[in-house]
Each structure stands twice: as C-alpha cells, then as structure tokens.
Phi, psi and omega in degrees: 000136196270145175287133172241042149060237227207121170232124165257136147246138182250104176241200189213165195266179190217099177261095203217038188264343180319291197267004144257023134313308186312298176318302161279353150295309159333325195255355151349298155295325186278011181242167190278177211287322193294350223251292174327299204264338151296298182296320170314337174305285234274341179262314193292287175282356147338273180326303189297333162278333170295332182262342154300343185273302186303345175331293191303317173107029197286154130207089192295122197269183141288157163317114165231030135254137162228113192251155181222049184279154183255099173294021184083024210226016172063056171086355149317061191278178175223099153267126228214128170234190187229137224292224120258153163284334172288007196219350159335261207275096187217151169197150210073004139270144164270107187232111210236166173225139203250143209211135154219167158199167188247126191271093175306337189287320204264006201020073163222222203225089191278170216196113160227169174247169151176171189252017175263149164315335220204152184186116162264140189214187161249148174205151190271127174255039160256006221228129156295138166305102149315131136210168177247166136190152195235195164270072187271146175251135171215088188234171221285323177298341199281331185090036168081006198246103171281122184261143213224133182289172163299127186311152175226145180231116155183129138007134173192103179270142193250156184294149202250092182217174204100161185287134175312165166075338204255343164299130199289167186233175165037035167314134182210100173270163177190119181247113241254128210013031188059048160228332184199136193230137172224139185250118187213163181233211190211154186271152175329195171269329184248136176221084196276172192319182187034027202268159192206107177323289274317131198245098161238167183231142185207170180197177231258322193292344199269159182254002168208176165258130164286149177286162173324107212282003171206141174254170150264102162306110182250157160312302183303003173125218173288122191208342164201206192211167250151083188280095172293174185302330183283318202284349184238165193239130194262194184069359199196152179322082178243118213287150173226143152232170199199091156240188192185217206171153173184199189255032129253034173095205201272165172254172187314149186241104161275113164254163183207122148281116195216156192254102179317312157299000201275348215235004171275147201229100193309084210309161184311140175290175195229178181005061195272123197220151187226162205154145191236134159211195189285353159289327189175238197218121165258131200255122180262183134192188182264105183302160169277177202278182174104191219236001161265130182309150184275346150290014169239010162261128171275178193222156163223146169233154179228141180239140197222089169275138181266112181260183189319292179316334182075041145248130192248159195241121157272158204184132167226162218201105170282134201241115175256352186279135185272136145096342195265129181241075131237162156195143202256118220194130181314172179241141196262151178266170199040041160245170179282292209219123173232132150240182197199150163246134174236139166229162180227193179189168156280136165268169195272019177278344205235351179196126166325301195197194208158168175266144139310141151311192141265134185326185183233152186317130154318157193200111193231176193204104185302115181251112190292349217259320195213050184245132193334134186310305192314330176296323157290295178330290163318332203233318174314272189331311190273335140310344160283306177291328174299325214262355195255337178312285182280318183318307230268325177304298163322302196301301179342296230262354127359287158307294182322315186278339155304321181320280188288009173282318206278343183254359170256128175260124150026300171255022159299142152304333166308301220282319169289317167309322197294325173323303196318296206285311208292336193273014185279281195263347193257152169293173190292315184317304230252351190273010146308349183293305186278023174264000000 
C-alpha cells in the first residue's frame, strides 16, 4: 500500500477590515444621517469584537500541517494535525477543529467538530481523498461568540497502476441466511495470461487484514471468496480488496466497503400449509431455517387464482407483522383452484436492505365449495339413476323366481341343480333372493 507521507499547507492571513472601513465610510455622505449613524453602529461593533479577540492575544491561524497516514486497513484512514502555535499556550479558551471530508462511497461531504488531534475516517482509494478543516475558537473574551480560522484544504490522488482494463467487474456479496457469505465477481475486460485473483478483508476487531480464508474456484480461475460466519462482523465497516498479478504485472487493485447485514439472503421458506375455514382460506408456514432472527423477517405472499372462466388472477401481499407466519385471506367467489407462494427478507428494523428469498414450492387448493350448481345436479343424478338401477335389477330377478318356483317342483332334481347353478353366478348381494 503506497505511503502518503508528510503534507504541509502553507497559507497566508488575509487582513482586509482596513479597507472595508475606508469603503464604508465613503458611502456615508450618500445616506441620510439616521442611516449613517446606524450603520456606523453596526461597523463600530464589528470592529470592537475584532478587537476583543485580538485583546485577548488571540490569533487563530490557519492549520499548517496535515498528516494522512495509511495503516494498511484498506481505506481505513488516519488523520492527524497539529495545534498552531499562537493557540499553544492559550488559556480560557476552547479550541476545537470542524473536519469535512468527501465520502465517495456515499458521494456527499460529512462534517464532524472535535477536540482531538487525529480523526479516522474511511475512503475509497480508487478515489482522490478529499478533506478540509479550520479552527474554532471560544474564548471568555469573545462574550461567547465563536471565531473560526481560515479554512484549510487537501487533496491527495493516489496513483493509477496495474495493466489497464484489468479491474475485476460485477463485485457482489450475499450473505447467505446469516450462516455464511460470498462474495465473488467477474475478470476486467482485459486478462492477461497467468492471471491470478487474490481478496483480502479487514473490520474495526481485526489487528491486521487477512487473505480470503476459501476462494471460489472456477475453471476460469478465482471468481469469489467464502466468508464463514465467524470471520465476519456485522454494524461496521467491512472493507475487501481484490487485486491480483499475472505475466504482463499486477492488476488494477478494486477496493470495496460494505455492512454484512445489508447483504443477507434468507433460505426457502418450508412447510407451507393450506386450510379451509369459515372465512375463506388459511395459509400457515415455517420461518426458514439458518441463523436470522424470526423478528426480523417479512413475508410476501403471492396468490395465484383460477376462475370459472379459466383466467387467472395474480395478487402479491407484504406481510408486516413481525413473528407472525400465518395469513388469513377470503374465498374468491366463482373460483376453482388457488395456489400460493411464500417468500422472505430482513425488515428494516433489523437492516438497510436485504435479498428475497427464492420463492417457496406453490401450494393449491380445490375449491369444492363453490363449484357450479349444475354440476352437483349432474353428480345427483347419476346416483339416482344407479341406485334406480339396482332396484330395478333386484325387482327382475325377483319375479323371474317366482315364475320358476311355480312350474319347477321343489323336490326335482332339476330345480336343485338350477338352485346350484344360480348361487354360482348371482352375485353374494342378490342370493337372499334365491333362497
């Protein structure tokens, strides 16, 4: 990691209350006398708080040393100035320093005070480092009134080396149900031969940064890294880089910063239950498995119903009550058939942002309940007619043995074999008939 060494700023004071004295006195003659004698008020205490701070033997300089040093911590910087000497021996003052730096990741400008020396902050060192800072001053003579030095400013572009073209793409984490996270990407546009990927990582608890404690192997060589549960810190900065080497030298060095809850991703929900009740239709399930808490998940549901008509209607539903895996939901009139899907995330009580799960198996349902009159009608019948069937059948056969009782007597020998024959072939149902 290149050092960046020892930055002096030099500035010079700016003394200029002479001559915009001179100037307004000048525009005096042209205002009228109450006029005069207000603004002359009004130049007069000016002057009289400037000259309470100078009184004092006050002179807030600017800031002229600014140090930047890089501990290796992957954009994990240190900034460090030094007191003025004219504020050295000061008593009865508060002597405080306003810091800006420009946050790339987030591209705006953050603003802190403080009464230290030193201030760590992060930056992307693909990025020039920006910063600013001045002096406040509060001292009894001021009457309470903060005098704030001249701004100081600077810049520091870090050098642009490795063979072009050679920054990995499509950097991506995903930490997967809070048990394990990987991160992996795609090679530059440009790759040269022998090339080989390398990952390191670092967070506030490590005392140095390590390399990638598993890679992901591709044919094509090294495409991510495989973070266990341990190696990570959630709440806090955790920095990655991705640089590498190959035989026409090293490649471009991509750093990246990221908050590990942002990047969890919930496993498929599980035992997804279906159920009729007098309202409608109830959906039960199972948080998924894995190491995120069940208050910290939402549910979406997707529904997907088949009408009369055979057109279907989809509806999806963010389910916000924490802990709760039930949902309770009408029975559409004139449908057939609902299936249903579950999917989950981290809510935003517990993370900035998160993945969807993958949907969960459908789970459908016949709805018997409201299937067409005729159609019952049409199933009525043909049990009526069956069972009108067999009466009619019984009745036959019935006759039929009265018939033959009266011209067969009883004690032939005929009439006992036809007994014989008939208990043969008639089914078990009918032979009380034939007795």
């Amino acid at each position: 990691m290149p050092g960046y060494g020892r930055v002096r700023v030099h500035t010079q004071r700016l003394t200029t209350l002479v001559i915009t004295l001179q100037k307004n006195m000048l525009l005096l003659d042209k205002v009228p006398a109450w006029l005069s004698a207000f603004t002359l008020l009004l130049l007069t205490q000016e002057t009289a708080s400037t000259s309470e701070v100078m009184a004092c033997g006050v002179a807030v300089e600017p800031l002229e040393d600014i140090e930047i040093s890089d501990p290796g911590f992957l954009g994990y910087v240190s900034i460090h100035w030094t007191r003025p000497a004219a504020l050295q021996n000061l008593t009865d003052c508060t002597v405080r320093y306003q810091l800006k730096y420009y946050d790339t990741y987030e591209e705006r400008w953050r603003s802190v005070r403080t009464v230290k020396l030193t201030y760590a902050a992060q930056f992307d060192l693909e990025k020039p480092v920006k910063v600013k800072i001045l002096t406040v001053l509060n001292c009894a003579c001021t009457n309470g009134t903060e005098v704030q030095g001249e701004e100081t400013e600077w810049i520091y572009t870090p050098k642009d080396t490795g063979v072009a073209g050679s920054r990995i793409r499509d950097f991506h984490c995903v930490y997967y149900g809070k048990e394990y996270m990987e991160c992996t990407w795609e090679s530059g546009p440009v790759q040269p031969q022998e090339s080989q990927h390398y990952l390191y990582y670092w967070h506030r608890e490590m005392d140095e940064t390590k390399e990638c404690p598993e890679y992901i192997v591709l044919s094509e060589g090294r495409r991510g890294c495989r973070f266990p549960r341990e190696s990570l810190l959630e709440f806090s900065k955790f920095n990655l880089c991705v640089n590498g080497s190959s035989a026409a030298g090293s490649l471009k060095t991509a750093y990246f910063s990221i908050e590990v809850q942002n990047h969890v991703k919930p496993a498929v929900v599980s035992s997804v239950h279906v159920s009729e009740t007098d309202e409608g239709l109830k959906l039960n399930w199972s948080p998924p498995s894995g190491q995120v808490p069940e208050h910290c998940l939402e549910y979406e549901v997707e529904s997907s119903t088949t009408m009369e008509n055979g057109q279907e209607k989809q509806e999806r539903m963010v389910l916000q009550n924490l802990e709760d895996t039930s949902y309770g939901l009408p029975r559409e009139v004139k449908s057939q058939k609902a299936c249903f899907r579950i999917r989950s995330k981290v809510n935003t009580y517990c993370a900035d942002e998160g993945f969807w799960s993958e949907w969960s198996q459908a789970k459908c349902t016949e709805d018997t309940e409201t299937v067409p009159t005729w159609k019952y009608l049409s199933l009525v019948g043909l049990v009526v007619i069956g069972i009108a069937g067999v009466v009619i059948l019984c009745l036959s056969l019935w006759i039929l043995k009265k018939i033959c009782i009266k011209k067969i007597n009883k004690q032939d020998a005929l009439y006992t074999l036809y007994k014989e024959k008939v208990n043969q072939t008639m089914p078990t149902i009918l032979s009380p008939i034939f007795k």
